[in-house]
C-alpha positions as a LaTeX table, in Angstrom:
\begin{tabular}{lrrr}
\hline
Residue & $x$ (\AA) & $y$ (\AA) & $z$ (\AA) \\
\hline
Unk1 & $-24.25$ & $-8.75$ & 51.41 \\
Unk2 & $-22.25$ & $-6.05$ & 53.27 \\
Unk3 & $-18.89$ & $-4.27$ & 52.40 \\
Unk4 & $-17.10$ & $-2.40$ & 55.08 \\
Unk5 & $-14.21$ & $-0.44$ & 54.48 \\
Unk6 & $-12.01$ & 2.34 & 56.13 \\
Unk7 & $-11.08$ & 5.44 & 54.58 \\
Unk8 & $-7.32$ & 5.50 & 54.24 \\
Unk9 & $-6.88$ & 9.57 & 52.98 \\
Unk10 & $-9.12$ & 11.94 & 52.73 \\
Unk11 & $-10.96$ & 12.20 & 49.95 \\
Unk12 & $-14.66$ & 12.42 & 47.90 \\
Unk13 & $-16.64$ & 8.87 & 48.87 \\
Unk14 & $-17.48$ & 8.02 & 45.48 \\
Unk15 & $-13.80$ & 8.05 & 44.40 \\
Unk16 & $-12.84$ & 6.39 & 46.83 \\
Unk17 & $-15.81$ & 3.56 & 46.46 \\
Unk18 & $-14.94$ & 3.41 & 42.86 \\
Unk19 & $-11.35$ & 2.51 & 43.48 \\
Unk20 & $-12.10$ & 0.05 & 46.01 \\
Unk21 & $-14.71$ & $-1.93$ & 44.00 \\
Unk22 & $-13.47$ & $-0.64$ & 40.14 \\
Unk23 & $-16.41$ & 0.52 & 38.75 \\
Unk24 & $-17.33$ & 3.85 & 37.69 \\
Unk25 & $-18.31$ & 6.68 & 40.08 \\
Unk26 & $-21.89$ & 6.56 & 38.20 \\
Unk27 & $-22.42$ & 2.73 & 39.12 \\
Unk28 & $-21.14$ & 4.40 & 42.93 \\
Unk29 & $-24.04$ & 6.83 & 42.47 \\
Unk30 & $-26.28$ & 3.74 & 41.95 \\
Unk31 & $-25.52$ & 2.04 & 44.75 \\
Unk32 & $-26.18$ & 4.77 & 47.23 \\
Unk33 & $-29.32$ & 5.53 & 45.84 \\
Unk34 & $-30.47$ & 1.72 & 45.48 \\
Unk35 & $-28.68$ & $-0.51$ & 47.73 \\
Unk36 & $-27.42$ & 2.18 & 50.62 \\
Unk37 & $-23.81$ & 3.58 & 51.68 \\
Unk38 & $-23.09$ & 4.62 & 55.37 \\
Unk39 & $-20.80$ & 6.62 & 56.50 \\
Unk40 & $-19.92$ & 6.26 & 60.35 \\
Unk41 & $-23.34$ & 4.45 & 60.63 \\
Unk42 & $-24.84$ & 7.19 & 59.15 \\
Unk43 & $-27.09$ & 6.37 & 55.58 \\
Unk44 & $-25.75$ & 9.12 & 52.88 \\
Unk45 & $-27.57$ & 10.32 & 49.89 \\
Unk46 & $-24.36$ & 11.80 & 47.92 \\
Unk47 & $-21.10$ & 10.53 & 46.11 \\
Unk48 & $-19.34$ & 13.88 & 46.69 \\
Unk49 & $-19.19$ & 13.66 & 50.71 \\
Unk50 & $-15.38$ & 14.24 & 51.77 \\
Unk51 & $-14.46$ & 11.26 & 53.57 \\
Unk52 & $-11.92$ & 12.35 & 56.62 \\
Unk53 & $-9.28$ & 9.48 & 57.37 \\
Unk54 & $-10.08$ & 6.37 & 59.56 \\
Unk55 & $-13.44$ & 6.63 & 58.85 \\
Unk56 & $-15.86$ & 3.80 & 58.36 \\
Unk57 & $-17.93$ & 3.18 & 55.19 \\
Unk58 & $-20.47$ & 0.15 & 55.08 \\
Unk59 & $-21.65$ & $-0.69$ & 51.50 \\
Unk60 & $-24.85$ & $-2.98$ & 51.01 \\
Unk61 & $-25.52$ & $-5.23$ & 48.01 \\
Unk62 & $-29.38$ & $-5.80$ & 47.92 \\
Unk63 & $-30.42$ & $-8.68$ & 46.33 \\
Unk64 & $-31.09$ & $-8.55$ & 42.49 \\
Unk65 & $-34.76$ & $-8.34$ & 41.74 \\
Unk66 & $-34.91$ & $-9.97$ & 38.12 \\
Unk67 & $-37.93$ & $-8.31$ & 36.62 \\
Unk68 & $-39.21$ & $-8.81$ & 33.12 \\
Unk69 & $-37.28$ & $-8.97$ & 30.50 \\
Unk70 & $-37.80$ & $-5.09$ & 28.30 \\
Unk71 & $-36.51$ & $-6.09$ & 25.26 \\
Unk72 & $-37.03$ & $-9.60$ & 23.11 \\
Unk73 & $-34.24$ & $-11.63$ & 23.22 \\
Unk74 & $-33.87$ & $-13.02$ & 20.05 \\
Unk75 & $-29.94$ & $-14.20$ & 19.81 \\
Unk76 & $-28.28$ & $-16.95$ & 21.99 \\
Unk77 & $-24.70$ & $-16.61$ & 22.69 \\
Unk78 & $-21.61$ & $-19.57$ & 22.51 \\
Unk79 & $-20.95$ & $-20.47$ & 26.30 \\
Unk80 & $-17.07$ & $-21.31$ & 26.43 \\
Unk81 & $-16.38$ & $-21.89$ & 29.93 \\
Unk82 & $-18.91$ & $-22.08$ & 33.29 \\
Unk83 & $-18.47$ & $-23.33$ & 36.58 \\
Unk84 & $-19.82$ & $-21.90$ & 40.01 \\
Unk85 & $-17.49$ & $-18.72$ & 40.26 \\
Unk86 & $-17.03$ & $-17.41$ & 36.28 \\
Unk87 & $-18.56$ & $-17.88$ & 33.26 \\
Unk88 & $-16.66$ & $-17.25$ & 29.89 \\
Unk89 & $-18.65$ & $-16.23$ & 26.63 \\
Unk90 & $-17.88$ & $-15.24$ & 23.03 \\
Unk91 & $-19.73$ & $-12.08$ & 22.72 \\
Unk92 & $-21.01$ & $-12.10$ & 18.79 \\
Unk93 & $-20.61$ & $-8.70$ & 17.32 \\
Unk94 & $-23.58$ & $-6.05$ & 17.31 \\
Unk95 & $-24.66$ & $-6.73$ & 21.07 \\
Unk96 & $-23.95$ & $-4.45$ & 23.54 \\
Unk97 & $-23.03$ & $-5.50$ & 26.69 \\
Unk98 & $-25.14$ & $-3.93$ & 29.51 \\
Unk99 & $-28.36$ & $-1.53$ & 29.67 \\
Unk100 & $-28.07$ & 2.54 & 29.45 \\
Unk101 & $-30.62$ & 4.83 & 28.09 \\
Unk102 & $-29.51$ & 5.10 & 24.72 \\
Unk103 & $-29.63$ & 1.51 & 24.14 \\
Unk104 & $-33.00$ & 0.32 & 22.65 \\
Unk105 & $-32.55$ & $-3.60$ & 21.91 \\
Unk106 & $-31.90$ & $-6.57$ & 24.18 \\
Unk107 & $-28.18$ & $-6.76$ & 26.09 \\
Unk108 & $-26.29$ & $-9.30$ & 27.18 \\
Unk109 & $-27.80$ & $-8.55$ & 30.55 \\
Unk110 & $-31.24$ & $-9.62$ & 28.92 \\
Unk111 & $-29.74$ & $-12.77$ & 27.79 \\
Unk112 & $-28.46$ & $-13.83$ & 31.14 \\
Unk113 & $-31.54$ & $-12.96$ & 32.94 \\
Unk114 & $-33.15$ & $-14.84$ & 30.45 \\
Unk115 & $-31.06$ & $-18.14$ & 30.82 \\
Unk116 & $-32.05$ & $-17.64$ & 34.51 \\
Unk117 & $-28.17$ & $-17.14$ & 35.85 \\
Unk118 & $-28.21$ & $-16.27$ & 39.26 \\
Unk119 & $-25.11$ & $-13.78$ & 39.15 \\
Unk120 & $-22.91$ & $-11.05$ & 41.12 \\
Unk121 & $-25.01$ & $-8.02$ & 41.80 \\
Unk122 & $-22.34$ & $-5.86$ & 42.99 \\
Unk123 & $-22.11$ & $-3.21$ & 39.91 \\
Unk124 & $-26.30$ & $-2.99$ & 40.41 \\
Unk125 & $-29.16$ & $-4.49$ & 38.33 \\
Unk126 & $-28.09$ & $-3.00$ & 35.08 \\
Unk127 & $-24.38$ & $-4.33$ & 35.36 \\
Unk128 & $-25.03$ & $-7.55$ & 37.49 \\
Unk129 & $-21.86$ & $-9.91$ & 36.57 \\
Unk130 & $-20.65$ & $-8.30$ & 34.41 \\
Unk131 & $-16.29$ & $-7.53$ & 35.45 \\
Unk132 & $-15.38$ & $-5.66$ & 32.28 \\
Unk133 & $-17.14$ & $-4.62$ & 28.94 \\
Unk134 & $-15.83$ & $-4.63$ & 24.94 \\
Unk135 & $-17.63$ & $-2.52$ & 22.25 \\
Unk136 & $-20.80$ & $-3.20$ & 20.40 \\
Unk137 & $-19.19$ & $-4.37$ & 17.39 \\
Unk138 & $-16.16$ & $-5.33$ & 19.01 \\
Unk139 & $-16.59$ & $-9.73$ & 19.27 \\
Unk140 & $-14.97$ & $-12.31$ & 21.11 \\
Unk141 & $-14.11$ & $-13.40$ & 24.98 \\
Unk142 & $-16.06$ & $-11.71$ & 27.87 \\
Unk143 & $-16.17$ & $-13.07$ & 31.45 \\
Unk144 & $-19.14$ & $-12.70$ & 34.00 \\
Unk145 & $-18.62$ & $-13.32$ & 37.64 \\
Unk146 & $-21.57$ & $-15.37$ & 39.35 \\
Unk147 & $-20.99$ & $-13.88$ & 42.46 \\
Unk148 & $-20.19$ & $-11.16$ & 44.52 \\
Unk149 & $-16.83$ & $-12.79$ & 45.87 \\
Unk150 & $-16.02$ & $-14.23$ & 42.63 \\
Unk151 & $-16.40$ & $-9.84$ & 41.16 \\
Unk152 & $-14.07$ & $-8.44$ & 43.45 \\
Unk153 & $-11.56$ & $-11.45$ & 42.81 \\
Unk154 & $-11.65$ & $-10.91$ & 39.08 \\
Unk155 & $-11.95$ & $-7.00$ & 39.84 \\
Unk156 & $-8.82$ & $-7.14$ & 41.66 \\
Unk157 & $-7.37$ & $-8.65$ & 38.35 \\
Unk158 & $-7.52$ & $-5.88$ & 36.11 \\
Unk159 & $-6.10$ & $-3.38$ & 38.04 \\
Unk160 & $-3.18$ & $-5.79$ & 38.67 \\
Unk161 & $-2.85$ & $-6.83$ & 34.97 \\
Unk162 & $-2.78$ & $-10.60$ & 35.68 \\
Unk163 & $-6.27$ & $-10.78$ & 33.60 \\
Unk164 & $-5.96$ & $-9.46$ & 30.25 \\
Unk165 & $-6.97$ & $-10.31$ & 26.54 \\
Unk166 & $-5.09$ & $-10.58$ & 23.43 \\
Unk167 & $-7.04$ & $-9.29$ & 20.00 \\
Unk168 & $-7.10$ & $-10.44$ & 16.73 \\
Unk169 & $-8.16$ & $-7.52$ & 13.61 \\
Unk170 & $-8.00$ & $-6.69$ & 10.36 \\
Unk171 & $-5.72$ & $-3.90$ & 9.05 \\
Unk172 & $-6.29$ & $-1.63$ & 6.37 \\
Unk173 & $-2.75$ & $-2.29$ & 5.36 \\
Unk174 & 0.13 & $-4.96$ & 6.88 \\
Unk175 & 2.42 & $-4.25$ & 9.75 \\
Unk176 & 6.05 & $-4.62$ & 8.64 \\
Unk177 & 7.57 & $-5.82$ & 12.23 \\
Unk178 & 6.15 & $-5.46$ & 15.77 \\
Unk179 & 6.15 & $-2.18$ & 17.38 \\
Unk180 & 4.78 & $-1.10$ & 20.84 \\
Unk181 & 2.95 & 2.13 & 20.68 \\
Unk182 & 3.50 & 3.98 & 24.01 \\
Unk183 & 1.11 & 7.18 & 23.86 \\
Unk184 & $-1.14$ & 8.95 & 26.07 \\
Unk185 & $-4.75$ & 8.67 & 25.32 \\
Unk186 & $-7.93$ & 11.00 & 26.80 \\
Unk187 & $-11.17$ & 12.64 & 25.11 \\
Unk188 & $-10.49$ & 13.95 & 22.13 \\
Unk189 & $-11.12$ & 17.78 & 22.21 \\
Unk190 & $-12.32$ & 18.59 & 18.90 \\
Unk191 & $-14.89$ & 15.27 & 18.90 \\
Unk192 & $-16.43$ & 14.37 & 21.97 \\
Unk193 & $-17.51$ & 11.54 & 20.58 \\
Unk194 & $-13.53$ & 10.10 & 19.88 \\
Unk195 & $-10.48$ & 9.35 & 21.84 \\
Unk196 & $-7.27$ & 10.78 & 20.90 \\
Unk197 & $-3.40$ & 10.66 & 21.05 \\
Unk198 & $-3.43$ & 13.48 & 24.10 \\
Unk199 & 0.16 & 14.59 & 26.00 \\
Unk200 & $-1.23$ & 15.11 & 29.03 \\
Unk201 & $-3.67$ & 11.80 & 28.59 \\
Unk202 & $-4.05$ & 8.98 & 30.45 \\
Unk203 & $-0.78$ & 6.48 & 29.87 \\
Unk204 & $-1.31$ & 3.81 & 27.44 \\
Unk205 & 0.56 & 0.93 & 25.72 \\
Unk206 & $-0.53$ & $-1.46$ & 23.57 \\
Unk207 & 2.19 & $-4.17$ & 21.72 \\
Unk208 & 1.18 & $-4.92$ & 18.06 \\
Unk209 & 1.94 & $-8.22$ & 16.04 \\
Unk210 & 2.04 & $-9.03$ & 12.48 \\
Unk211 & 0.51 & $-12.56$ & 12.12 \\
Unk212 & $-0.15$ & $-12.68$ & 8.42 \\
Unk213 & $-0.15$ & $-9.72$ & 5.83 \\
Unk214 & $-3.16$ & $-8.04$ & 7.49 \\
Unk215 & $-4.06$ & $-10.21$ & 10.32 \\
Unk216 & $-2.60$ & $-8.37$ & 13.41 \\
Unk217 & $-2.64$ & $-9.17$ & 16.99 \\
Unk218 & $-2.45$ & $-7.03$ & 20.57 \\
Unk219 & $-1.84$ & $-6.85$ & 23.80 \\
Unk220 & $-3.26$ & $-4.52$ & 25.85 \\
Unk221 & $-0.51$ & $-3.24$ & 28.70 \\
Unk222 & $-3.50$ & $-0.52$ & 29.88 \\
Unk223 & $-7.12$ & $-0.42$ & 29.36 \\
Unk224 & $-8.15$ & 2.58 & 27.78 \\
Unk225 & $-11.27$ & 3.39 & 26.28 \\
Unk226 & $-10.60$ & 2.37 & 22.26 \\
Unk227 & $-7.33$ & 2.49 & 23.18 \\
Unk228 & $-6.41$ & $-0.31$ & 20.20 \\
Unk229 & $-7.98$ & 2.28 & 17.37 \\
Unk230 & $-6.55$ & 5.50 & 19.01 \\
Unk231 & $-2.75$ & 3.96 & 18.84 \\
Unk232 & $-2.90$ & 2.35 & 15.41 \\
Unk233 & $-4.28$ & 6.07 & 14.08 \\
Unk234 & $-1.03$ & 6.69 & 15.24 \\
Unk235 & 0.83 & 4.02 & 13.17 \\
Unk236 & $-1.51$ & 5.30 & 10.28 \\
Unk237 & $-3.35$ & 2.20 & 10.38 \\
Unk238 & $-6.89$ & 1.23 & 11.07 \\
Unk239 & $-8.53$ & $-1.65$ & 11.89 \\
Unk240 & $-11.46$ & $-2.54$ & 8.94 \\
Unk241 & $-14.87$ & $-1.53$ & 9.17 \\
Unk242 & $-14.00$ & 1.29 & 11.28 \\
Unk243 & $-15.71$ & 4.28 & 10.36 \\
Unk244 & $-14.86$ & 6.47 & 13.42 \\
Unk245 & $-10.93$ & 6.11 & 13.15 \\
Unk246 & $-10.37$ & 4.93 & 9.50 \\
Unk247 & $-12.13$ & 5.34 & 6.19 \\
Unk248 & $-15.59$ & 7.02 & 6.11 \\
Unk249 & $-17.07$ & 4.49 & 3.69 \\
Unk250 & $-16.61$ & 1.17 & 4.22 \\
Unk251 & $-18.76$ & $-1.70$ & 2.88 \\
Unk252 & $-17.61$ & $-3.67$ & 5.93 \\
Unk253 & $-20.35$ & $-3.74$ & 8.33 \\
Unk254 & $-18.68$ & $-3.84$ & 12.06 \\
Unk255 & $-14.77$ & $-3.26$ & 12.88 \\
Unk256 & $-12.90$ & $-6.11$ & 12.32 \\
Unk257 & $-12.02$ & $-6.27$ & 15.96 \\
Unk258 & $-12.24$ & $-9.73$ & 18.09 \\
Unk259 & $-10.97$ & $-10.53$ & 21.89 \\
Unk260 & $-9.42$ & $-14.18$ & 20.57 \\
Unk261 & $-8.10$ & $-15.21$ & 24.30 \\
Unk262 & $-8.60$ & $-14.21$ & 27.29 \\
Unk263 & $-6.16$ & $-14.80$ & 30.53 \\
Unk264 & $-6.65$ & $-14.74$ & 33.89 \\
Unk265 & $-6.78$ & $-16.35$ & 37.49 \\
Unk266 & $-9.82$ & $-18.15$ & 38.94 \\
Unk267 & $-10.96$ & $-17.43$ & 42.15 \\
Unk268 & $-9.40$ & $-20.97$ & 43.04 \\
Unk269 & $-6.36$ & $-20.17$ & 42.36 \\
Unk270 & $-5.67$ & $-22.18$ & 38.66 \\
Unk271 & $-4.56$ & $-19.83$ & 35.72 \\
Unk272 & $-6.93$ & $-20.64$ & 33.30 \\
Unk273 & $-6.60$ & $-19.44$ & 29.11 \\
Unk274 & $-10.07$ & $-18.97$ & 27.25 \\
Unk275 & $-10.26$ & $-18.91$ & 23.20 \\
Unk276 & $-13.00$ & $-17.67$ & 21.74 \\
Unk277 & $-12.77$ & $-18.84$ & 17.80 \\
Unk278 & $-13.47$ & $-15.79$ & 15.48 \\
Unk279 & $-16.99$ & $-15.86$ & 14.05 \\
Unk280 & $-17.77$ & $-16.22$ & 10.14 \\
Unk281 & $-18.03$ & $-12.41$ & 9.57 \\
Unk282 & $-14.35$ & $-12.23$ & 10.40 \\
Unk283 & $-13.03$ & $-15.50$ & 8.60 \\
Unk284 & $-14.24$ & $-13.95$ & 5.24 \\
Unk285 & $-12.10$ & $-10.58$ & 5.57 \\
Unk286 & $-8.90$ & $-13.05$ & 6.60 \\
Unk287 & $-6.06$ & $-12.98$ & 3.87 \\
Unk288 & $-6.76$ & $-15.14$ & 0.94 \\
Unk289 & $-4.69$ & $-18.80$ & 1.81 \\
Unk290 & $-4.60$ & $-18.12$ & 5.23 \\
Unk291 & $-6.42$ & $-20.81$ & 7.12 \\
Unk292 & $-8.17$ & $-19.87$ & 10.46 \\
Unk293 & $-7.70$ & $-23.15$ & 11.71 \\
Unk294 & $-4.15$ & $-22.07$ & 11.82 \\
Unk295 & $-4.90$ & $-19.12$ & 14.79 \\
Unk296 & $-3.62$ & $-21.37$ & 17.89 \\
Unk297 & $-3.30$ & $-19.84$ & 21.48 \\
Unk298 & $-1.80$ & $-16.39$ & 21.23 \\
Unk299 & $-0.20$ & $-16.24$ & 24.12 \\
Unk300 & 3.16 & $-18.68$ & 23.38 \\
Unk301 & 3.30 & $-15.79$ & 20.44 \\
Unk302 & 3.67 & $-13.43$ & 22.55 \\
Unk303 & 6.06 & $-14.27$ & 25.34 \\
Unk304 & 8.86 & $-13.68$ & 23.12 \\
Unk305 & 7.72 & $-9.92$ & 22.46 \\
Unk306 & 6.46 & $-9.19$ & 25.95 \\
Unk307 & 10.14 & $-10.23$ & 26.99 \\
Unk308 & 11.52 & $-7.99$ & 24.39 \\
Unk309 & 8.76 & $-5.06$ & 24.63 \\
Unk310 & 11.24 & $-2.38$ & 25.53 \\
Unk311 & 13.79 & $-3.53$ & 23.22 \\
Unk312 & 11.29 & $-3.07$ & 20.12 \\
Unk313 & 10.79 & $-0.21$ & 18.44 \\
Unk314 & 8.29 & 1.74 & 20.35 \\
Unk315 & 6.22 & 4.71 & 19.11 \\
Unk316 & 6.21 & 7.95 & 20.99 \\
\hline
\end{tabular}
C-alpha cells in the first residue's frame, strides 16, 4: 500500500509524516528504514530532511511478515467487539501493549499474531493495529484497526476528539463535587521518569466525577502521557496502587485505573459505545455496598457535566 502526500510548509519530513499519520517520529524513523519514504521520487534514508513546500512525499506500507512468536503467550484476552474494520478488547492489567526493548514478556502484539489477525500494518511490525496505547497496569477498552484504511480513519479520530474513553479508579480519598482540572502537563524536570504540572507544558484537561465515595470517573479533553495521575496530584489525590504519584507503599498490586467505555465512529459511519466491565482485581477495592452491577454506560453521566464543564469549578 502507498501513501502520497504534498508538503504544505516547510518543514523536517518526519514531523511532518508524524502529523499526517499520528504516530511518533520514532515509528516515522521505522518506516523509512523498513518500508521506504520518497521524496520527489527520490528514496531517503533520514527523518530530519527539510521538506520545501509543494513537494511530493510517497510513503510505502510493506506487507507484515508475521514471524515467530518471541515470547510464550500464555494469557487470552476478552474480545468485546470485531467486525472487518475494528476490533474492541478489554486489555487485563499487567500486559503491555506493543514490543520495545525493555519489554521482556509477551504483548498484546504477540497475542494477536497468535490468534492469526490479519491487521493494519501502518505503525510497522511492532505496532501493527494498534491506534492508541494505555499503560501496563492501566485495564480496560483498547481498539485495533484491521486495516490500513480502517488506522487512518480511527487516527483521524483522536486528533479530532470524536473517539475518546471515559475511566473508572480508585481514590485514595473521595471527591466532594466535580471539578475540571485545566493544567499544563510535560516531563517532569527533577524525574525523568514522571510527568508533571509544568507552565509552559503541553495543555491538558481532564473533567473528574464522584460516582460513589471513592469510585471516580474521567474524561479525558487531551491525551497526555499519565495525564489522569499528573492532574489528580494536583487535587492531592491519587489513584490506588500508584506508587509513582501517590503513596510509596502500597499493598495494592497495579493502579486502580480502568478505560470502562470507549466512544467513537466506525469507519462506516455508525457511532458505536464499547464497555469493557472492570475485572475482579478492581471489584474488590470498590466501596463496601456498592454493587458493580450498578456501573451502567458512563456517558449519559456525563453529558450533563461536559455541558456545564466551564461553569464548574476548574483547577488552575
Amino acid at each position: 500500500m502507498r501513501q502520497k502526500f504534498i508538503a504544505d510548509k516547510n518543514e523536517r519530513v518526519d514531523k511532518f509524516l508524524s502529523e499526517k499519520l499520528n504516530i511518533s517520529r520514532n515509528q516515522i524513523e521505522r518506516l523509512i528504514k523498513n518500508c521506504g519514504v520518497s521524496l520527489n521520487g527520490k528514496l531517503i534514508k533520514k527523518g530530519g530532511i527539510k521538506l520545501q513546500k509543494g513537494d511530493n512525499i510517497e510513503v510505502e506500507f510493506k506487507k507484515t511478515e508475521y514471524s515467530e512468536e518471541k515470547y510464550e503467550v500464555d494469557f487470552d484476552i476478552p474480545v468485546l467487539y470485531e467486525d472487518e474494520d475494528v476490533l474492541v478488547i478489554n486489555k487485563p492489567p499487567g500486559i503491555v501493549v506493543h514490543p520495545a526493548p525493555s519489554v521482556k514478556v509477551a504483548t498484546i502484539v504477540d497475542w494477536l499474531k497468535s490468534k492469526n489477525y490479519r491487521l493494519s500494518n501502518i505503525a510497522g511490525e511492532e505496532r501493527f493495529g494498534i491506534v492508541h496505547r494505555i499503560d501496563k497496569e492501566t485495564s480496560g477498552a483498547l481498539i485495533i484497526a484491521k486495516n490500513n484504511k480502517a488506522h487512518e480513519f480511527l487516527s483521524a479520530q483522536l486528533k479530532d476528539k470524536s473517539m475518546g474513553r471515559y475511566y473508572l479508579m480508585i481514590l485514595n480519598e473521595p471527591l466532594k463535587e466535580a471539578i475540571c482540572v485545566d493544567k499544563p502537563i510535560a516531563r517532569n524536570p527533577k524525574n525523568r521518569l514522571k510527568m508533571a504540572y509544568v507552565k509552559n507544558g503541553k495543555n491538558a484537561k481532564t473533567l473528574f466525577v464522584p460516582i460513589y465515595e471513592y469510585l471516580t470517573a474521567a474524561k479525558l479533553y487531551t491525551g497526555r502521557t499519565h495525564q489522569i495521575r499528573v492532574h489528580l496530584s494536583t487535587i492531592g489525590r491519587y489513584i490506588r496502587g500508584d506508587t509513582t504519584y501517590g503513596k510509596k507503599e502500597q499493598k495494592i498490586l497495579r493502579v486502580m485505573l480502568h478505560a470502562f467505555e470507549l466512544y467513537f465512529i466506525h469507519p462506516s459511519g455508525k457511532k458505536l459505545s464499547i464497555i469493557a466491565p472492570v475485572f475482579d482485581d478492581f471489584k474488590k477495592q470498590l466501596p463496601k455496598g456498592f454493587r458493580h452491577e450498578k456501573i451502567s454506560s458512563l456517558s449519559n453521566a456525563f453529558t450533563s457535566y461536559n455541558r456545564m464543564c466551564d461553569k464548574l469549578k476548574t483547577s488552575t
